[in-house]
Each structure stands twice: as structure tokens, then as C-alpha cells.
C-alpha positions as a Markdown table, in Angstrom:
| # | Residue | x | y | z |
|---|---|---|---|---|
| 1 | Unk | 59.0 | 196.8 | 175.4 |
| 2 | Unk | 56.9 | 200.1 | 175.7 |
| 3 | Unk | 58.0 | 202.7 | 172.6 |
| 4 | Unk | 58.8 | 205.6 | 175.4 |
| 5 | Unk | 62.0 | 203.1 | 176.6 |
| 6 | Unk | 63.4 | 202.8 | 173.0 |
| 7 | Unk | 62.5 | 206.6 | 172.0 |
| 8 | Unk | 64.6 | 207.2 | 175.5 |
| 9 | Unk | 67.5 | 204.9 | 175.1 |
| 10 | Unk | 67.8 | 206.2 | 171.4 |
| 11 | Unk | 67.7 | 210.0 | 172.3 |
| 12 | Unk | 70.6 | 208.7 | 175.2 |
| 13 | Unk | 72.4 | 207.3 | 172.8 |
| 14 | Unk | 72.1 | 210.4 | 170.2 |
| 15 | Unk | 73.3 | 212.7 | 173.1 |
| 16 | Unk | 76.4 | 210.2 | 173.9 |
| 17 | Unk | 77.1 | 210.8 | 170.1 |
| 18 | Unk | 77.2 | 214.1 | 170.1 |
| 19 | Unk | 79.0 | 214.4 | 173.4 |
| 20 | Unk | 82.0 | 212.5 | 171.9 |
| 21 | Unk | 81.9 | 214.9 | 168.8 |
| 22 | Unk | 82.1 | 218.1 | 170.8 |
| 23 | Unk | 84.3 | 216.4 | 173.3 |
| 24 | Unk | 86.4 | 215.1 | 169.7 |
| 25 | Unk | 86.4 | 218.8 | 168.4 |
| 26 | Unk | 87.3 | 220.4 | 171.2 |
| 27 | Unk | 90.8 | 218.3 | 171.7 |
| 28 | Unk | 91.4 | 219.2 | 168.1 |
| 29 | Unk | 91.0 | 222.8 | 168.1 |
| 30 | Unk | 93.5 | 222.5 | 171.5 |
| 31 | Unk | 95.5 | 220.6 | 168.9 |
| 32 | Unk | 95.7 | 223.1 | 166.3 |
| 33 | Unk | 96.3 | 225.8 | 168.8 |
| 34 | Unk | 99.1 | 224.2 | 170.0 |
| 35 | Unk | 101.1 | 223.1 | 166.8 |
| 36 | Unk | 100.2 | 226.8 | 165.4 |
| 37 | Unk | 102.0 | 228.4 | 168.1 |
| 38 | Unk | 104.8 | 226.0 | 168.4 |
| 39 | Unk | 105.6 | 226.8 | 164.5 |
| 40 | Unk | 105.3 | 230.5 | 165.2 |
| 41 | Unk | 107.9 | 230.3 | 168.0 |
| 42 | Unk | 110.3 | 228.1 | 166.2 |
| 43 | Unk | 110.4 | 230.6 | 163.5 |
| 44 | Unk | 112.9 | 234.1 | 163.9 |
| 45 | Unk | 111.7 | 237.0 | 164.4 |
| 46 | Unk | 112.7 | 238.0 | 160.6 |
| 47 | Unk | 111.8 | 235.1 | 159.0 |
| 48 | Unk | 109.0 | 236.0 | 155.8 |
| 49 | Unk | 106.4 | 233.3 | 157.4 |
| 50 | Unk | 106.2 | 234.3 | 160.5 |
| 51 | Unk | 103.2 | 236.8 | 159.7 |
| 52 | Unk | 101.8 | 234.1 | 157.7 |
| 53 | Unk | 102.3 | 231.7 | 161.3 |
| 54 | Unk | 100.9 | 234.4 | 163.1 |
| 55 | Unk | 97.7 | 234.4 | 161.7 |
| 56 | Unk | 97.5 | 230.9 | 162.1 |
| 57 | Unk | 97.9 | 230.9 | 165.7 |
| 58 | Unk | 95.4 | 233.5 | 165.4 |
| 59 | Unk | 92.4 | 231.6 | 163.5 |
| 60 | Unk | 92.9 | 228.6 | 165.8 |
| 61 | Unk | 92.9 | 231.0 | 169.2 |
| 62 | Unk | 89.7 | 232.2 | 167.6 |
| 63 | Unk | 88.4 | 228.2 | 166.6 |
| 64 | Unk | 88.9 | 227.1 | 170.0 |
| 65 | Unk | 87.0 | 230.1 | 171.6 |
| 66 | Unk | 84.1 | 229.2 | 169.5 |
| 67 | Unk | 84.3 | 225.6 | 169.9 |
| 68 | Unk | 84.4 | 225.7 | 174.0 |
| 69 | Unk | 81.2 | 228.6 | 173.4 |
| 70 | Unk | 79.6 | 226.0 | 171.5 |
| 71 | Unk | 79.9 | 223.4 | 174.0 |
| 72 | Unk | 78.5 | 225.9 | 176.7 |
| 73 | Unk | 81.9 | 227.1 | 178.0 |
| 74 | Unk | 81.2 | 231.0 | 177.8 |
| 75 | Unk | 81.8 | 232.0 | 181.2 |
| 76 | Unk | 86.2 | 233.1 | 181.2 |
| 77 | Unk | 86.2 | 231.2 | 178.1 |
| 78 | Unk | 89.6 | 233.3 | 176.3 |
| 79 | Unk | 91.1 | 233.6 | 180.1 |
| 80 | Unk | 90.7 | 229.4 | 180.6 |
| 81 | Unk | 92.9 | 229.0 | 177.1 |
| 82 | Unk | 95.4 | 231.6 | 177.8 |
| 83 | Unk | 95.7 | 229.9 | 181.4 |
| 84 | Unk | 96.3 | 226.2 | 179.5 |
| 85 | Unk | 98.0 | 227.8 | 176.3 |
| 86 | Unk | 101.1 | 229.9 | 175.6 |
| 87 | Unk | 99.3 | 232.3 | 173.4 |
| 88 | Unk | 101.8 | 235.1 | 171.7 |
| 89 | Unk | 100.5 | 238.9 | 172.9 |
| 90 | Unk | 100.7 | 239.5 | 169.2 |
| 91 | Unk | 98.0 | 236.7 | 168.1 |
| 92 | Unk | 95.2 | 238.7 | 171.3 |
| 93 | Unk | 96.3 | 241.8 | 170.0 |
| 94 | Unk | 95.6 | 240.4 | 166.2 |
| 95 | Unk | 92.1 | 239.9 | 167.6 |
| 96 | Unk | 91.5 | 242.8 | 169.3 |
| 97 | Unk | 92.5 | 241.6 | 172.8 |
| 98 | Unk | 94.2 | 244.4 | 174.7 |
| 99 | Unk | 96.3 | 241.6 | 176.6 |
| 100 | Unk | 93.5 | 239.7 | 177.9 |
């Protein structure tokens, strides 16, 4: 077997590797989104957490961003999420979004 074959099948099997780990971060970033802004909803608008929830919903809005950039989804990257996610006005505004 000629080295160029192995060096190709192992660089193939490298990239599949990393494919599954950006594809694996990705869905948990979504994840995280998702359970931070279902606990920011579920709480009442006075309760002393919800600030607390808010910046959580924030941090993972802002994870998931830079995980999809890292994978090479740049292009409407915040207006893709906000299409999939039900993302609180008050988490964009948090991040400087002017309702994005």
C-alpha cells in the first residue's frame, strides 16, 4: 500500500472526527439555549432569579453564535437562531442587539 493512501485515509478520518465534534457542539450550544430560555420564561416577572436567568439565556445566545461562526456559519448567523429559537428581546438587547 503506497504511504499517500494511508496519509489520505488518516487525514479523512481526522476530518470525520472533527466534523462529529463541531457537529456534537453545535447541538449542545442549541441545547443550552433552549433549557436557558425555557427557565427564564417559567420564572415571574418579579421573581429575584430571573436577572440571574437572563444572563444565562444571554451567554448561551452568545455560545451558539460563536459556535455556528466557528463551523463557518457567518453569513445571518444571529437571524438563523432567532428564526429556530424563542430568544427573549431582553437577552439581544443584553447584547447589544437593537431587536435583531
Amino acid at each position: 500500500m503506497n504511504s499517500r493512501y494511508f496519509k489520505e485515509d488518516h487525514h479523512q478520518g481526522l476530518e470525520w472526527e472533527f466534523m462529529k465534534e463541531q457537529s456534537g457542539a453545535l447541538g449542545r450550544a442549541g441545547d443550552s439555549l433552549k433549557k436557558a430560555i425555557k427557565h427564564y420564561r417559567a420564572l415571574p416577572p418579579s421573581h429575584p432569579e430571573r436577572e440571574k436567568a437572563l444572563a444565562a439565556v444571554s451567554d448561551a445566545l452568545w455560545q451558539l453564535q460563536m459556535q455556528r461562526e466557528f463551523v463557518g456559519f457567518v453569513d445571518s448567523n444571529l437571524q438563523t437562531i432567532l428564526a429556530e429559537f424563542d430568544v427573549p428581546k431582553e437577552a439581544l438587547t443584553k447584547l447589544g442587539h437593537q431587536g435583531d
